[in-house]
C-alpha positions in Angstrom: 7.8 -16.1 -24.1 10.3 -15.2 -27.3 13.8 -17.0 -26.7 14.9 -13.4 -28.3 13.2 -11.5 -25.2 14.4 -13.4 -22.8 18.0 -14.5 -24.6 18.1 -9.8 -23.9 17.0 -9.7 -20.7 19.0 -12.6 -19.5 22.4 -11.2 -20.2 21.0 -7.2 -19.6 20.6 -9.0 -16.0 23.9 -9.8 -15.8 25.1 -6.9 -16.4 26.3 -4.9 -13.0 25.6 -1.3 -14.3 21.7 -2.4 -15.1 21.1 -4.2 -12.0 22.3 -1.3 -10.2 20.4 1.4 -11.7 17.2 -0.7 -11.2 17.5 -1.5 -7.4 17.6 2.8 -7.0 13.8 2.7 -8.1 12.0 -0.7 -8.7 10.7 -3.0 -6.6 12.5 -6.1 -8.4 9.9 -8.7 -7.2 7.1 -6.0 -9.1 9.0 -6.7 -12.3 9.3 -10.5 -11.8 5.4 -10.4 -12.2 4.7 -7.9 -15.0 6.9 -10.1 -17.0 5.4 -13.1 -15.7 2.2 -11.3 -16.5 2.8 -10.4 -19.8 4.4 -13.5 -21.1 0.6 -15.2 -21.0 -1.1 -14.0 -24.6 -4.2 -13.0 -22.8 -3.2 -10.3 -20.5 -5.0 -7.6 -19.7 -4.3 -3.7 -21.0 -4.5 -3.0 -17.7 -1.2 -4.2 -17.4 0.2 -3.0 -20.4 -0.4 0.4 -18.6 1.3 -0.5 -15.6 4.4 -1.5 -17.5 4.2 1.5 -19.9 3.8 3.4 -16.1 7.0 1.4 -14.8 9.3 2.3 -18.1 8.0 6.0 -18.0 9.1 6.3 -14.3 12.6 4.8 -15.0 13.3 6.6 -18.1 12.8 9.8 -15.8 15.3 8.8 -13.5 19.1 9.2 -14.5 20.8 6.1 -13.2 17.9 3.7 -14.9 18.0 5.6 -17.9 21.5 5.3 -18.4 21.6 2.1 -17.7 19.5 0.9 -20.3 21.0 3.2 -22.9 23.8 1.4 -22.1 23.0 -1.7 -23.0 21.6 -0.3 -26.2 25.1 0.2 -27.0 26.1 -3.6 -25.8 25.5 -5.7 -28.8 25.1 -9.4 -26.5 22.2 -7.2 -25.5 20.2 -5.3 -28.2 20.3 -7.8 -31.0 18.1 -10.5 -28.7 15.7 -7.4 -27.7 15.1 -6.1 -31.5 15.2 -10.1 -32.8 12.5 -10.4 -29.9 10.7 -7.1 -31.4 10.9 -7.6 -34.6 9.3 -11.4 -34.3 5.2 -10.5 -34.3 6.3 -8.7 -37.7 7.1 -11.4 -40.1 4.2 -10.5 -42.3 6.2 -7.3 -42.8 9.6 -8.2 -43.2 10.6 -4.8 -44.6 9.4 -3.3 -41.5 11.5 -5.5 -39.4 14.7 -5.0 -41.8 14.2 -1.3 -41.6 14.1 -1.5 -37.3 16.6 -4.2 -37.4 19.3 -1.9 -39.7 18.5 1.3 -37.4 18.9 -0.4 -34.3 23.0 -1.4 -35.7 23.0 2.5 -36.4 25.3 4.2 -33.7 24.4 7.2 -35.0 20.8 6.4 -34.5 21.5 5.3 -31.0 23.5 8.3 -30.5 20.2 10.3 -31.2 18.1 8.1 -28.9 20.0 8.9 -26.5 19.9 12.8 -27.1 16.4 12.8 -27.1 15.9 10.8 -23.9 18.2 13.2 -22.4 15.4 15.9 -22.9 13.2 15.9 -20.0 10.8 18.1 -22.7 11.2 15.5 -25.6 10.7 12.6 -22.9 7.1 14.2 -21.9 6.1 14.4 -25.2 6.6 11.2 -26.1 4.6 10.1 -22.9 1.8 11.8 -23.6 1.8 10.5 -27.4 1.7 6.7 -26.0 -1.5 8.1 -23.4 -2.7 9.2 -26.9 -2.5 6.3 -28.8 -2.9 3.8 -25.5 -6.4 5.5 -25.4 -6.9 5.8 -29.3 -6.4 9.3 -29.3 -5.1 9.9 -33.0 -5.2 13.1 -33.7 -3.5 13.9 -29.7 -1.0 11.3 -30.3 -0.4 13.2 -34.2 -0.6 16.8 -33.0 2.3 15.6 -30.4 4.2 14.3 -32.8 4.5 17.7 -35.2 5.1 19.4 -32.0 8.1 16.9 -30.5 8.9 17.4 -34.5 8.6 21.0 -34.7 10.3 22.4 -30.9 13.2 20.0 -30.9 16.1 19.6 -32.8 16.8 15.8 -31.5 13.6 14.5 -32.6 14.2 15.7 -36.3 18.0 14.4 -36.0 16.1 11.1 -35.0 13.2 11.1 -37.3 16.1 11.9 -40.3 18.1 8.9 -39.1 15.1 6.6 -38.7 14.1 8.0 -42.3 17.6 7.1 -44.0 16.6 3.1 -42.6 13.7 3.2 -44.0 11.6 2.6 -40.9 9.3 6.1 -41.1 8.6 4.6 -44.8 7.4 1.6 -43.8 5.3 2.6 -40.4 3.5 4.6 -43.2 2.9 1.5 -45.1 0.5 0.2 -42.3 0.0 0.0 -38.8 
């Protein structure tokens, strides 16, 4: 598993206000094997599913939500989660610069968190990962210019991502 990753989650576990906010809806020993699960190269989408399932149901919930905005903001915390990101993408080192430089961005955090704060704007986004999880491009597009389109958030987001250059380079190649 990437040092990075687990350097993240280590000290995220340490922190009171995330434990917390996780024992109010997951089943910690669940979690214990989706990691465990996903740290061996050959696992299953299956389980990618399941975890995408397991972030999508705590993102809906208050307490877990702000609990892992807030260690967004903690930088112990998010500089070994995007170093552990952006490792798979050192062929594209200007895609990892750009994520890298928008993650430091508190104003880009700042819109992160408006948007996650939209029950609307958190739906959409859901149903765009269904879309591209099952290689739906044109769903997963046409929810895009509609999360684009209805919500001011997402274009505050989309403008700050833009300013890092990260919109640039996810059109660049996927």
């Amino acid at each position: 598993m990437n040092r990075n990753l687990v350097t993240g989650l280590r000290v995220a576990w340490e922190s009171p206000e995330f434990r917390d906010g996780l024992r109010q809806l997951i089943d910690l020993d669940e979690i214990t094997v989706l990691l465990a699960t996903l740290a061996d190269p050959d696992h299953e989408r299956e389980v990618e599913r399941s975890l995408m399932g397991l972030l999508r149901s705590g993102l809906d919930t208050v307490e877990i939500r702000e609990a892992v905005l807030l260690l967004l903001e903690r930088d112990a915390v998010r500089r070994p989660l995007v170093a552990a990101a952006v490792e798979p993408l050192a062929d594209r080192p200007g895609r990892a610069a750009a994520i890298t430089s928008a993650s430091e961005d508190p104003e880009v955090r700042r819109e992160v968190r408006t948007a996650l704060d939209s029950t609307d704007v958190r739906e959409l986004i859901w149903r765009a990962v269904d879309d591209q999880m099952s290689e739906n491009r044109f769903g997963m597009i046409r929810r895009a210019v509609v999360l684009f389109v209805r919500h001011p958030s997402a274009r505050r987001l989309a403008w700050a991502l833009r300013r890092h250059g990260v919109l640039r380079e996810l059109r660049r190649g996927a």
